[in-house]
SERO-4910 file (N, C-alpha, C, O; in steps of 0.05 Angstrom, whole numbers):
BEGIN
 pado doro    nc1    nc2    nc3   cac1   cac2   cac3    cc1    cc2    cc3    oc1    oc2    oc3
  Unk    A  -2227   4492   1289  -2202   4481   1300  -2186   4504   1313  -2183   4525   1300
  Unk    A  -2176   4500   1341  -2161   4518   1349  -2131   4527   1340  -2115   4512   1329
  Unk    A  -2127   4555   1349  -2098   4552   1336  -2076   4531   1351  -2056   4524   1337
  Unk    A  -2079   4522   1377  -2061   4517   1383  -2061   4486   1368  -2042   4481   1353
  Unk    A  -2083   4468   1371  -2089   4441   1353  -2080   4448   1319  -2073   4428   1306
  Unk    A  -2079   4465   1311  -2076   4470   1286  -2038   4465   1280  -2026   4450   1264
  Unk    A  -2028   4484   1302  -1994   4490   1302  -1989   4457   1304  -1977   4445   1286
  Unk    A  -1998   4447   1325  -1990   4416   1347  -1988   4404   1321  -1967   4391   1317
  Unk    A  -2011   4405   1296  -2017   4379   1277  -1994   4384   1255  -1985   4365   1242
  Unk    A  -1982   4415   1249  -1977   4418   1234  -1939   4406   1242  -1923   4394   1227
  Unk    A  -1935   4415   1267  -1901   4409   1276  -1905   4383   1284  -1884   4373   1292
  Unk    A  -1923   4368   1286  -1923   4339   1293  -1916   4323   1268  -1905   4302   1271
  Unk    A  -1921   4332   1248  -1929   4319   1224  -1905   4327   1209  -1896   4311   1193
  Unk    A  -1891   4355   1212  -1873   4360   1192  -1849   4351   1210  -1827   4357   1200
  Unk    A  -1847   4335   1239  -1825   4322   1243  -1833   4295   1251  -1820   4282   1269
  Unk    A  -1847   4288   1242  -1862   4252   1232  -1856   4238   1270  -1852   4214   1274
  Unk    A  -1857   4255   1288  -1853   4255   1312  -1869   4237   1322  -1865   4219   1339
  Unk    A  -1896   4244   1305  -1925   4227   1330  -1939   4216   1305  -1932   4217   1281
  Unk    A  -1960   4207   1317  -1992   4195   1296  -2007   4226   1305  -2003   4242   1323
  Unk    A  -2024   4225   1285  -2047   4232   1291  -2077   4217   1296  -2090   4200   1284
  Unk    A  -2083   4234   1323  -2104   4220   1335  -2133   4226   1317  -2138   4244   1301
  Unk    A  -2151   4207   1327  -2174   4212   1311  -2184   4229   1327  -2202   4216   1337
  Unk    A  -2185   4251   1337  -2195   4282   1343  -2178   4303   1328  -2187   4323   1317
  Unk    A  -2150   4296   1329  -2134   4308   1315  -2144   4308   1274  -2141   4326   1258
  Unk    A  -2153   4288   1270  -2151   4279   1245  -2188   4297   1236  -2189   4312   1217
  Unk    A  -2210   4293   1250  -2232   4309   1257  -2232   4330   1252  -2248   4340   1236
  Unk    A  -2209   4348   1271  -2202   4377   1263  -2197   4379   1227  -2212   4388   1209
  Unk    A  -2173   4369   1226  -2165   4386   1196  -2183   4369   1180  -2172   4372   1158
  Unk    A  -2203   4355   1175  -2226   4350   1161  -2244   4371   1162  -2251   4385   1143
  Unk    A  -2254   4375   1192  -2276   4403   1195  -2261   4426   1178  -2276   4438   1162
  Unk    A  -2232   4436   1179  -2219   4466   1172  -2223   4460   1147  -2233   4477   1132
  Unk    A  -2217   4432   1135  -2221   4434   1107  -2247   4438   1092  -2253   4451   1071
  Unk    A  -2262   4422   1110  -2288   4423   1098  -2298   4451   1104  -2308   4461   1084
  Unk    A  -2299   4466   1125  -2300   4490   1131  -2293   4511   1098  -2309   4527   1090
  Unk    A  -2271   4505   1087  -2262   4531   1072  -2271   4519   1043  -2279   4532   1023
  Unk    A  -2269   4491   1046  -2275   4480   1008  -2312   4479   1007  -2324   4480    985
  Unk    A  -2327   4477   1032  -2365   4491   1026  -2362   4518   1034  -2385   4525   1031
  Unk    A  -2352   4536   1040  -2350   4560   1033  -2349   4574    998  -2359   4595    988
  Unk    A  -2332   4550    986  -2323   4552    945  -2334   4540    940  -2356   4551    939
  Unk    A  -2337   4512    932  -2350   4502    917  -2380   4501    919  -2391   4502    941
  Unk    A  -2399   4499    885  -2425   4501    884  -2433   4481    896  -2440   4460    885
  Unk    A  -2434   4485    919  -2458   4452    932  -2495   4451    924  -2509   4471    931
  Unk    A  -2502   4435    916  -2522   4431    919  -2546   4437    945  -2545   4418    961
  Unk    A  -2568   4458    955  -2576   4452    977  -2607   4443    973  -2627   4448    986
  Unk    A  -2605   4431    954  -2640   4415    954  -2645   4398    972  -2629   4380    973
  Unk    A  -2662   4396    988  -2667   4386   1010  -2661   4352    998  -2643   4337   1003
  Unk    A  -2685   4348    982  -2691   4317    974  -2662   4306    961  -2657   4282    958
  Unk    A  -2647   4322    956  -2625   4309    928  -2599   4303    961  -2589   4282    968
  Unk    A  -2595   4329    975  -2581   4323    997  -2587   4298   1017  -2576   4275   1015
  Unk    A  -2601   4304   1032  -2621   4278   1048  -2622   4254   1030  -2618   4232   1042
  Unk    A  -2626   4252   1008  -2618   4227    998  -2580   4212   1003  -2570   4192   1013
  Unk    A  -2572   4238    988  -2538   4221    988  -2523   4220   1026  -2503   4211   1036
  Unk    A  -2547   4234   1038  -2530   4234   1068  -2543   4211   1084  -2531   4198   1101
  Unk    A  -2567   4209   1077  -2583   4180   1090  -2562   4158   1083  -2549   4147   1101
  Unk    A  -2557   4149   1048  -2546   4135   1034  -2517   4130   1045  -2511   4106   1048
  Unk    A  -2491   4156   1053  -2479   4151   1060  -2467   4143   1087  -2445   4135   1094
  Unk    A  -2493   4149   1102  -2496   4146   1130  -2502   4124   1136  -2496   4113   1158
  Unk    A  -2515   4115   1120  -2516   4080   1127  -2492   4056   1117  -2485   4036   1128
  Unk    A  -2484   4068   1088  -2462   4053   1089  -2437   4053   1112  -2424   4033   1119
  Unk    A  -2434   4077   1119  -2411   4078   1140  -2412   4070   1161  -2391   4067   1173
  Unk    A  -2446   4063   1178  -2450   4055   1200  -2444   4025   1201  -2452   4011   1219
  Unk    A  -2428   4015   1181  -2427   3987   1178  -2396   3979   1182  -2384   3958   1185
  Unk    A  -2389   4012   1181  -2359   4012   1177  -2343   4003   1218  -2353   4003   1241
  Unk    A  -2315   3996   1206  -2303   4004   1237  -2304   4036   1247  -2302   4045   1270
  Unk    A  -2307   4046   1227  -2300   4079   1239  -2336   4085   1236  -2340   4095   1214
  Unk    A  -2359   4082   1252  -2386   4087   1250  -2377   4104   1270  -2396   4119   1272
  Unk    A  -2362   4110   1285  -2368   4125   1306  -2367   4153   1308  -2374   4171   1324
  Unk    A  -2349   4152   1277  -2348   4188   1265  -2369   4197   1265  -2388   4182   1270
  Unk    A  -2375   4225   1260  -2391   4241   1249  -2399   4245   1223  -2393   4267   1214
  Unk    A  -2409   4233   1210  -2408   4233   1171  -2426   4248   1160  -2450   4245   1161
  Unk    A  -2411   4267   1146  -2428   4293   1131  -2418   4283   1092  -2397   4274   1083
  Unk    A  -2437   4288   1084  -2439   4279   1047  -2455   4295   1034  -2479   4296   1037
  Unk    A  -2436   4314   1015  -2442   4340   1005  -2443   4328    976  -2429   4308    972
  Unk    A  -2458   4338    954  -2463   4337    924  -2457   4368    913  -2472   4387    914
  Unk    A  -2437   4366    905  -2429   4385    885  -2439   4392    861  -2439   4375    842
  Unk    A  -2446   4410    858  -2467   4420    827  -2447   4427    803  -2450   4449    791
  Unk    A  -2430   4411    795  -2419   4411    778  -2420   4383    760  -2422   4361    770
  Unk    A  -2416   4391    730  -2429   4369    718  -2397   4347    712  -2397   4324    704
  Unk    A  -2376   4361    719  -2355   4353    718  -2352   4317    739  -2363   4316    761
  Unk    A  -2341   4300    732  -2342   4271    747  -2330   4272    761  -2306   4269    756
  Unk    A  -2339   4276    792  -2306   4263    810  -2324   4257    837  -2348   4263    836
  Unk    A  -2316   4248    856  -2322   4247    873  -2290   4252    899  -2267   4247    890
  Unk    A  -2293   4261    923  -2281   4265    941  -2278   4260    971  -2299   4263    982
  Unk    A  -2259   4253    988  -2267   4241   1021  -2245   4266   1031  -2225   4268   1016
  Unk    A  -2245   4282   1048  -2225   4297   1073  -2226   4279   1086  -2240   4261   1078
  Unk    A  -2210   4275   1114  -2210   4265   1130  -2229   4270   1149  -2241   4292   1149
  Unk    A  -2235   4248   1172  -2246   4256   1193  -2277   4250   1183  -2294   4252   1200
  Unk    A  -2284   4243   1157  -2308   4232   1165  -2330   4248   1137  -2354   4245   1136
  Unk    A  -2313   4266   1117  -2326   4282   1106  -2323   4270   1068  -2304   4263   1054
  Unk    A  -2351   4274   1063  -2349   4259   1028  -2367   4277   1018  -2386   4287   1029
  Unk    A  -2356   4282    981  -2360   4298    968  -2363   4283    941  -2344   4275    928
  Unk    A  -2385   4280    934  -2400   4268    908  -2410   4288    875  -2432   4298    870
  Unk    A  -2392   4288    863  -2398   4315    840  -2427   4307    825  -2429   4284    820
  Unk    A  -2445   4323    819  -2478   4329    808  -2471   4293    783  -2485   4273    782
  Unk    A  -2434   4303    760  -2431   4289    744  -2430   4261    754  -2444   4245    741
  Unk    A  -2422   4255    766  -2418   4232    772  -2443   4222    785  -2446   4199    778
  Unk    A  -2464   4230    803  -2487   4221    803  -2502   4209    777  -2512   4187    776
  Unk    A  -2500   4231    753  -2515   4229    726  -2502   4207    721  -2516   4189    713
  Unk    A  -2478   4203    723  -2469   4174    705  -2476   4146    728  -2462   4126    725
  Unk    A  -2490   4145    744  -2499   4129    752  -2523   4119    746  -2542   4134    751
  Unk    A  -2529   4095    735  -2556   4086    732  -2574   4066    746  -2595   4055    739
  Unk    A  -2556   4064    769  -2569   4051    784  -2563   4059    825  -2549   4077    835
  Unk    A  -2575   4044    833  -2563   4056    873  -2549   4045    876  -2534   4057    891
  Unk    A  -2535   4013    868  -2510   4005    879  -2488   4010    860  -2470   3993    859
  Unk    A  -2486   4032    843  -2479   4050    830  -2462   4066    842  -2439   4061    847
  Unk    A  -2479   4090    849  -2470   4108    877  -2468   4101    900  -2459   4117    916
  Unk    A  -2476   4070    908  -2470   4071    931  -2437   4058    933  -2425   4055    955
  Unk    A  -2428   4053    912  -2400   4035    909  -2387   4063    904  -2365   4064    915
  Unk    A  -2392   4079    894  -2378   4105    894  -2371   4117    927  -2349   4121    937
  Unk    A  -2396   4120    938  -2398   4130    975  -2376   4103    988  -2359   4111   1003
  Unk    A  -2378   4074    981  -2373   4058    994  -2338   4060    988  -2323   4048   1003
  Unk    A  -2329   4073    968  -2289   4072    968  -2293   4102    976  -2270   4107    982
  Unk    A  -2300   4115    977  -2291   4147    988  -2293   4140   1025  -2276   4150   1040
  Unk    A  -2314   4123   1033  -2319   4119   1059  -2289   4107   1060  -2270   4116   1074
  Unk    A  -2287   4084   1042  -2260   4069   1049  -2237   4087   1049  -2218   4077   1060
  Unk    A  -2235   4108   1040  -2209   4120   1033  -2210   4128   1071  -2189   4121   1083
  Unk    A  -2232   4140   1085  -2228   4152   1107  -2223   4127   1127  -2204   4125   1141
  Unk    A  -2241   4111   1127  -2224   4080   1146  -2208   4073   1146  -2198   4064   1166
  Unk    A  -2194   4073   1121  -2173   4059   1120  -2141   4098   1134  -2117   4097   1139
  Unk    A  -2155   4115   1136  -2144   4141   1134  -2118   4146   1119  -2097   4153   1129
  Unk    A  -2125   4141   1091  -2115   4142   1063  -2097   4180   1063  -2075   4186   1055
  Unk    A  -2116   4194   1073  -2098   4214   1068  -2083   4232   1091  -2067   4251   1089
  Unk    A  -2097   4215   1118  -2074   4214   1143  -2046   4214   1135  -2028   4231   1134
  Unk    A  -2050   4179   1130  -2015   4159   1127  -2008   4175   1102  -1986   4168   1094
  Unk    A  -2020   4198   1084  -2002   4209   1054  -1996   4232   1073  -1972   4230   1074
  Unk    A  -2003   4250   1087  -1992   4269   1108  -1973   4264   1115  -1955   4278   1106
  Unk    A  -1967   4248   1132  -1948   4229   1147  -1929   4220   1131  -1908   4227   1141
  Unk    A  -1925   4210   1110  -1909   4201   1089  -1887   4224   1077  -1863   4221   1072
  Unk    A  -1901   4246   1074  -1890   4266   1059  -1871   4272   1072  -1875   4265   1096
  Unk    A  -1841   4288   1067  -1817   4294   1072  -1806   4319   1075  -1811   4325   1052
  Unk    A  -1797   4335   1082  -1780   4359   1066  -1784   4383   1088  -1801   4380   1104
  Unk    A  -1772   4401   1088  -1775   4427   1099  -1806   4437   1087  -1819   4450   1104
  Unk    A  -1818   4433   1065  -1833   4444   1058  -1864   4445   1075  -1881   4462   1079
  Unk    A  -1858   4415   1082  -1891   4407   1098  -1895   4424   1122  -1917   4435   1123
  Unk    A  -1876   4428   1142  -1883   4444   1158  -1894   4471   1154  -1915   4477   1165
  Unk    A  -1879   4493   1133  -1892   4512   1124  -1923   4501   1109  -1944   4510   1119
  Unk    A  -1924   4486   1090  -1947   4481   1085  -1974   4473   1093  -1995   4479   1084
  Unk    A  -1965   4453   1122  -1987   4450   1132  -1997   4470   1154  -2020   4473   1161
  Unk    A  -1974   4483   1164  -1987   4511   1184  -1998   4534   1164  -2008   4555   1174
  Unk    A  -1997   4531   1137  -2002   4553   1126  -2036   4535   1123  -2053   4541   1139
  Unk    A  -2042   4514   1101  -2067   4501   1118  -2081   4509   1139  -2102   4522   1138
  Unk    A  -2067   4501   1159  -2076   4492   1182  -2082   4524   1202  -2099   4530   1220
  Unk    A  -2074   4530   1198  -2070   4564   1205  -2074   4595   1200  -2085   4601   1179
  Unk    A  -2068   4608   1210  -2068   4635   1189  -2040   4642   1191  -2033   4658   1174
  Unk    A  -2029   4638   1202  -1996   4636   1191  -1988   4657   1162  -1968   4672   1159
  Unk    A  -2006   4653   1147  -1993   4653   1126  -2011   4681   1112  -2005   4694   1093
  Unk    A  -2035   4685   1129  -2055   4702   1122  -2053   4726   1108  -2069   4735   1092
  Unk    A  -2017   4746   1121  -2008   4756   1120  -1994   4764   1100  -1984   4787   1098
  Unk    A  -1991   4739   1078  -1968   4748   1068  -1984   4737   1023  -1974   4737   1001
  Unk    A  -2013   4732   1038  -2027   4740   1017  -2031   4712   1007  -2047   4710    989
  Unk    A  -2017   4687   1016  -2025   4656   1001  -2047   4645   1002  -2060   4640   1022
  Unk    A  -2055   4641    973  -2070   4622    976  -2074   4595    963  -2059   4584    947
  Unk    A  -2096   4586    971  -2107   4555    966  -2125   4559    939  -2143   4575    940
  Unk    A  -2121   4547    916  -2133   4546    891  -2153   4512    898  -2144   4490    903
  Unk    A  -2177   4518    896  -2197   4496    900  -2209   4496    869  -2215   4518    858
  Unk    A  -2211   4473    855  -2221   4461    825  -2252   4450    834  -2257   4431    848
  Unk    A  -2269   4465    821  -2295   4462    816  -2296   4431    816  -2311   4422    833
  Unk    A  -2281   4411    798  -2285   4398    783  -2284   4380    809  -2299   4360    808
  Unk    A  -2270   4383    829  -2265   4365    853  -2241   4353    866  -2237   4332    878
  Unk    A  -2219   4383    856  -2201   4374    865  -2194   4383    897  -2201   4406    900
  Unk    A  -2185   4375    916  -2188   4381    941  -2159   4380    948  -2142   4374    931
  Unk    A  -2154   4386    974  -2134   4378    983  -2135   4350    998  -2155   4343   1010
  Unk    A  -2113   4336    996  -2114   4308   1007  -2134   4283    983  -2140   4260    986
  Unk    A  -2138   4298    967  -2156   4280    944  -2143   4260    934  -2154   4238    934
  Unk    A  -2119   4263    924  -2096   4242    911  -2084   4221    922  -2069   4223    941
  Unk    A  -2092   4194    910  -2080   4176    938  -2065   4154    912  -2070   4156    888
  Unk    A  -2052   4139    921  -2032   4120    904  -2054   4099    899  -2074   4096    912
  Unk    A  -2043   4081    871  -2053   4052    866  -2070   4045    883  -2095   4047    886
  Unk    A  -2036   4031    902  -2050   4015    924  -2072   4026    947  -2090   4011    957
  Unk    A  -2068   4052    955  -2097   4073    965  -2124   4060    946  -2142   4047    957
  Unk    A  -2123   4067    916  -2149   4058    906  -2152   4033    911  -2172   4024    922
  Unk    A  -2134   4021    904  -2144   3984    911  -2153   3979    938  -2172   3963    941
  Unk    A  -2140   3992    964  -2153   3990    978  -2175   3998    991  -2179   3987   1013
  Unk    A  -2189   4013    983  -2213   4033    979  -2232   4026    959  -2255   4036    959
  Unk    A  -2226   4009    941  -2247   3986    929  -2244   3962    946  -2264   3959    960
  Unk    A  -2235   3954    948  -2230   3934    969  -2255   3938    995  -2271   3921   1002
  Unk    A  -2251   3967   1007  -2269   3969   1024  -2292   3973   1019  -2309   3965   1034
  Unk    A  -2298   3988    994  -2321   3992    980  -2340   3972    975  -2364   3976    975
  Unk    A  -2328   3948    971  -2342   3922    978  -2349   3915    994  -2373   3909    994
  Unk    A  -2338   3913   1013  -2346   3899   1039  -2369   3921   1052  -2392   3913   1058
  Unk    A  -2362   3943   1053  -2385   3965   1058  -2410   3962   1047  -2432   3965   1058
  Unk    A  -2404   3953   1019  -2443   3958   1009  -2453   3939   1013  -2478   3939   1012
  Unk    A  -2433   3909   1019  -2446   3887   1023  -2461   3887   1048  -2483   3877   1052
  Unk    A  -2442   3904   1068  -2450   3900   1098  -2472   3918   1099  -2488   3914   1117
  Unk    A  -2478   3942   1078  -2511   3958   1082  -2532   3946   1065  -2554   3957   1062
  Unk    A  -2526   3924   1056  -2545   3912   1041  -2549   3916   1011  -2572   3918   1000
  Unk    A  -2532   3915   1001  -2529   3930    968  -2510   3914    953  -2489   3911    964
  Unk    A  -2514   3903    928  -2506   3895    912  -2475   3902    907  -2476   3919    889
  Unk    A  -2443   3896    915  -2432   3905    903  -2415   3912    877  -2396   3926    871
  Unk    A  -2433   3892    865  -2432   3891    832  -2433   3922    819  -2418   3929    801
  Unk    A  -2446   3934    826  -2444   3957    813  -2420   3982    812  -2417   4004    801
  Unk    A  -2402   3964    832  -2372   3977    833  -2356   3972    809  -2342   3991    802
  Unk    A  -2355   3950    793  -2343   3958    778  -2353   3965    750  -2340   3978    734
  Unk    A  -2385   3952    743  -2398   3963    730  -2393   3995    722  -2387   4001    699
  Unk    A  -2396   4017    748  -2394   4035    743  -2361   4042    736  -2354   4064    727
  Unk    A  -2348   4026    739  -2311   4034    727  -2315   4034    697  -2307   4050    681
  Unk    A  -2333   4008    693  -2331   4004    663  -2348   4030    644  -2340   4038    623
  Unk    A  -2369   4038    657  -2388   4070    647  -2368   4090    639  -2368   4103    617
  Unk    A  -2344   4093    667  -2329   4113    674  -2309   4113    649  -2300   4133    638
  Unk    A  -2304   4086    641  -2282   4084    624  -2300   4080    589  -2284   4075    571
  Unk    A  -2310   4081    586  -2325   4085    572  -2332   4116    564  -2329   4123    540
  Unk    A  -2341   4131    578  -2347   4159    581  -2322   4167    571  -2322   4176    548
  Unk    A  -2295   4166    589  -2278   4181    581  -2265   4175    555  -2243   4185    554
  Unk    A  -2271   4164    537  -2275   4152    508  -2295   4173    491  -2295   4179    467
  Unk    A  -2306   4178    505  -2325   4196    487  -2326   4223    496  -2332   4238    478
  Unk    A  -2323   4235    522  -2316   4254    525  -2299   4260    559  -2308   4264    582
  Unk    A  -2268   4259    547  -2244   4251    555  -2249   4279    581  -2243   4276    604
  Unk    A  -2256   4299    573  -2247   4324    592  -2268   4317    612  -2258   4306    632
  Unk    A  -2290   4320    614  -2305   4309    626  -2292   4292    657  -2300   4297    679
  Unk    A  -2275   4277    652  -2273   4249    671  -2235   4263    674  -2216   4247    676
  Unk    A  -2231   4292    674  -2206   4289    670  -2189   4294    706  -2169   4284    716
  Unk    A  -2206   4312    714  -2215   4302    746  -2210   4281    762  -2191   4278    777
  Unk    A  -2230   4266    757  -2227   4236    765  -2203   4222    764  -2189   4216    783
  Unk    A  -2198   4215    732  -2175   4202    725  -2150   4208    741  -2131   4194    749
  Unk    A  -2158   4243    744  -2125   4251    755  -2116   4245    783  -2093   4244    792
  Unk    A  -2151   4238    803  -2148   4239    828  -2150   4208    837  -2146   4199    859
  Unk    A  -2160   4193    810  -2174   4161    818  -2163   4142    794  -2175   4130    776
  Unk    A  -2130   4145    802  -2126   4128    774  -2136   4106    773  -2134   4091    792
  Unk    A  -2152   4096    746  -2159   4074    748  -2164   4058    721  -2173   4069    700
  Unk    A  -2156   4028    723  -2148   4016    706  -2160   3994    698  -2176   3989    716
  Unk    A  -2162   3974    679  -2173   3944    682  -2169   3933    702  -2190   3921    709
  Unk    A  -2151   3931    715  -2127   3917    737  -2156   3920    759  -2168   3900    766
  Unk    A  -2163   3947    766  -2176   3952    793  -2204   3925    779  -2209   3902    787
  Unk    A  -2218   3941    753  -2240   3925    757  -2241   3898    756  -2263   3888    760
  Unk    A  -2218   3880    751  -2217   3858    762  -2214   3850    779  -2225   3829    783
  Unk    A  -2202   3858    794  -2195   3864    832  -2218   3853    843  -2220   3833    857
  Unk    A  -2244   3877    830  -2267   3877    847  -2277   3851    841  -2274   3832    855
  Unk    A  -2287   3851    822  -2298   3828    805  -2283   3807    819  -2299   3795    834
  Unk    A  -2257   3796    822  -2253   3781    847  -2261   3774    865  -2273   3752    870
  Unk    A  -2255   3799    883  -2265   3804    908  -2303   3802    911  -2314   3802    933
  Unk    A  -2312   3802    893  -2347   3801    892  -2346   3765    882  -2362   3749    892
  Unk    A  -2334   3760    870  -2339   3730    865  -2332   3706    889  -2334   3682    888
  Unk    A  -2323   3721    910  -2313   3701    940  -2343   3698    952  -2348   3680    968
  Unk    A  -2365   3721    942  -2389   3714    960  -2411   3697    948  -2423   3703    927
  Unk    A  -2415   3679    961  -2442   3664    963  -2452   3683    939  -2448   3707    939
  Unk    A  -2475   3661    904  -2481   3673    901  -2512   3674    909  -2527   3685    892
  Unk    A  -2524   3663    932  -2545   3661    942  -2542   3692    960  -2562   3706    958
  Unk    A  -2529   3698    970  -2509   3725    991  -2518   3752    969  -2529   3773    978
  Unk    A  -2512   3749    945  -2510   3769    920  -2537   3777    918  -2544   3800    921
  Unk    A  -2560   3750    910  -2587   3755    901  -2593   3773    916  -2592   3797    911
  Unk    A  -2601   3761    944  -2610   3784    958  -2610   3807    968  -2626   3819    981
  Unk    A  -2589   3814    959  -2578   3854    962  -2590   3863    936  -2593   3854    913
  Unk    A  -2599   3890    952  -2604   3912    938  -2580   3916    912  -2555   3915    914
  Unk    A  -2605   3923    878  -2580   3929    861  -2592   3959    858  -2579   3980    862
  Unk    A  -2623   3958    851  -2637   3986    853  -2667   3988    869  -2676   3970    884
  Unk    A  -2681   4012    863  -2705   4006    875  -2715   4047    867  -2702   4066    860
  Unk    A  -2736   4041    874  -2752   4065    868  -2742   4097    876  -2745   4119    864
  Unk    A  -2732   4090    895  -2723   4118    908  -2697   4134    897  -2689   4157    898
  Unk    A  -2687   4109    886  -2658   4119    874  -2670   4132    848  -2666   4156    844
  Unk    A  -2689   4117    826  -2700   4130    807  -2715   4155    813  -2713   4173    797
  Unk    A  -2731   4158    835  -2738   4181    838  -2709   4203    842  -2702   4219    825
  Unk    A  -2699   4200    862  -2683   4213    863  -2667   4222    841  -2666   4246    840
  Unk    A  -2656   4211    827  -2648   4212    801  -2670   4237    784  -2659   4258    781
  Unk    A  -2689   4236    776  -2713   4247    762  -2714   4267    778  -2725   4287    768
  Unk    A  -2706   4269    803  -2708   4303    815  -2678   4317    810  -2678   4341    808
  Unk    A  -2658   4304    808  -2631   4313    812  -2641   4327    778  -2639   4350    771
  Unk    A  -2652   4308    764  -2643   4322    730  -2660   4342    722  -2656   4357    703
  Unk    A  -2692   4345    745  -2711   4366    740  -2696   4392    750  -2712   4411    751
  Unk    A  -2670   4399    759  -2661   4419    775  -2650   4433    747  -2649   4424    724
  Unk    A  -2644   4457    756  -2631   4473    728  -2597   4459    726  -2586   4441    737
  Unk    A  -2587   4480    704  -2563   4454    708  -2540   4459    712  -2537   4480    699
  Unk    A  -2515   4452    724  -2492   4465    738  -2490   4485    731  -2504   4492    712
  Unk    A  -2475   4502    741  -2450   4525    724  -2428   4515    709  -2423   4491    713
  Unk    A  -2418   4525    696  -2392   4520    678  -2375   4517    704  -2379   4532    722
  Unk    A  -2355   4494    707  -2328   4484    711  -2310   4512    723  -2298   4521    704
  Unk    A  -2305   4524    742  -2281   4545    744  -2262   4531    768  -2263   4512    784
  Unk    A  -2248   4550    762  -2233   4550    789  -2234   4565    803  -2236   4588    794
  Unk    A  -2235   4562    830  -2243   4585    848  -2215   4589    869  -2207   4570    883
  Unk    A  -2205   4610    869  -2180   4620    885  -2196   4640    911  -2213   4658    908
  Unk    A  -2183   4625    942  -2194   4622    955  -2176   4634    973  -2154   4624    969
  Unk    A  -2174   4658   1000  -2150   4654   1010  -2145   4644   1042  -2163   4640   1058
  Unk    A  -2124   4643   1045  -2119   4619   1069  -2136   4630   1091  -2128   4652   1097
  Unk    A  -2157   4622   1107  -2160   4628   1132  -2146   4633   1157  -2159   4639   1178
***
């Protein structure tokens, strides 16, 4: 991203002046994604990658926004979370794969992170925000502004990002889309809340684990009835026929766990570009 697109997004936004355009919104996805795969342990196994990017690439082509560019990175941490930047970019933690036991599993996971970016969940939280502060903050982001004076960006192994945190109604509406997405790639989306109930379950037995998640994806009974709703409006002749699993996800799976196994959880301090 250039500097001048960088300054434009950052004084546009800290005087709530304009929208941002979807080229505009592209950029600070690439800068981000740019500096958070520079830190975090990504995964580069050919088969384990190419799986979750095929996977997510087809759910989104179903989306209104297919016209992005969609990149889907797996993080080698055993920690649970999953993540969306804007502009088209999703981040799936090693943990949260493992706690999936089935493909419309993960794919209801890909299918609300896709939703968080259609719906541009952490655009309109940009935009929302208030204060003298955003302007310094987002040119310090967005810029090297700040390069100078030694700040930096603290990135969490575990999956915490910038722009990761979105309200209630963000998750509800991002399950919301999560449905309609896996339905429209052909996938069961029963396994959306299935996997809430694993999630909530897990963090019952080992609370730090899911502490990530929880912090970035509050979530409650409330959501998995939502879905469970929202999945009971379809035909259940509509249901049979989607994909719930199938062989490749189990293979895949059986290669992800033949790999050696994360690193320990850190934090990695990173400084501003």
């Amino acid at each position: 991203m250039t500097l001048r697109i960088s300054i434009a997004i950052a004084f546009c936004l800290a005087s709530l002046a304009c929208t941002v355009s979807d080229e505009q919104e592209v950029a600070i996805g690439e800068r981000d994604a740019a500096e958070i795969n520079a830190q975090l342990p990504l995964l580069d196994d050919p088969g384990i990658t190419g799986y979750v990017q095929q996977l997510g690439r087809t759910i989104a082509a179903k989306t209104s926004r297919s016209d992005l560019t969609w990149h889907f990175y797996v993080v080698n941490t055993s920690e649970v979370n999953a993540f969306a930047l804007p502009g088209g970019f999703v981040y799936v933690n090693r943990g949260l794969i493992d706690q999936s036991e089935r493909l419309d599993q993960l794919a209801g996971t890909l299918g609300h992170e896709i939703g968080h970016i259609v719906r541009r969940h952490a655009v309109e939280q940009m935009k929302k925000q208030t204060g003298a502060n955003i302007g310094i903050s987002l040119a310090c982001t967005l810029t090297k502004i700040c390069q100078h004076t030694g700040a930096q960006v603290v990135i969490n192994a575990a999956g915490s990002a910038l722009f990761a945190k979105y309200s209630r109604h963000d998750e509800f509406e991002a399950d919301s889309e999560a449905v309609v997405n896996v339905v429209n790639a052909g996938i069961d989306p029963r396994g959306i809340p299935e996997l809430f109930q694993i999630l909530l379950k897990e963090r019952q037995r080992a609370p730090s684990r899911l502490d990530a998640f929880f912090a970035s994806h509050p979530l409650e009974e409330s959501r998995i009835a939502a879905a469970r709703q929202q999945i009971a409006h379809y035909d259940r002749a509509t249901l049979t026929g989607l994909v719930a699993d199938d062989a490749a996800f189990q293979s895949f799976k059986a290669t992800l766990a033949s790999l050696p196994p994360p690193p320990s959880p850190r934090s990695i301090e990173a400084p501003v570009p």
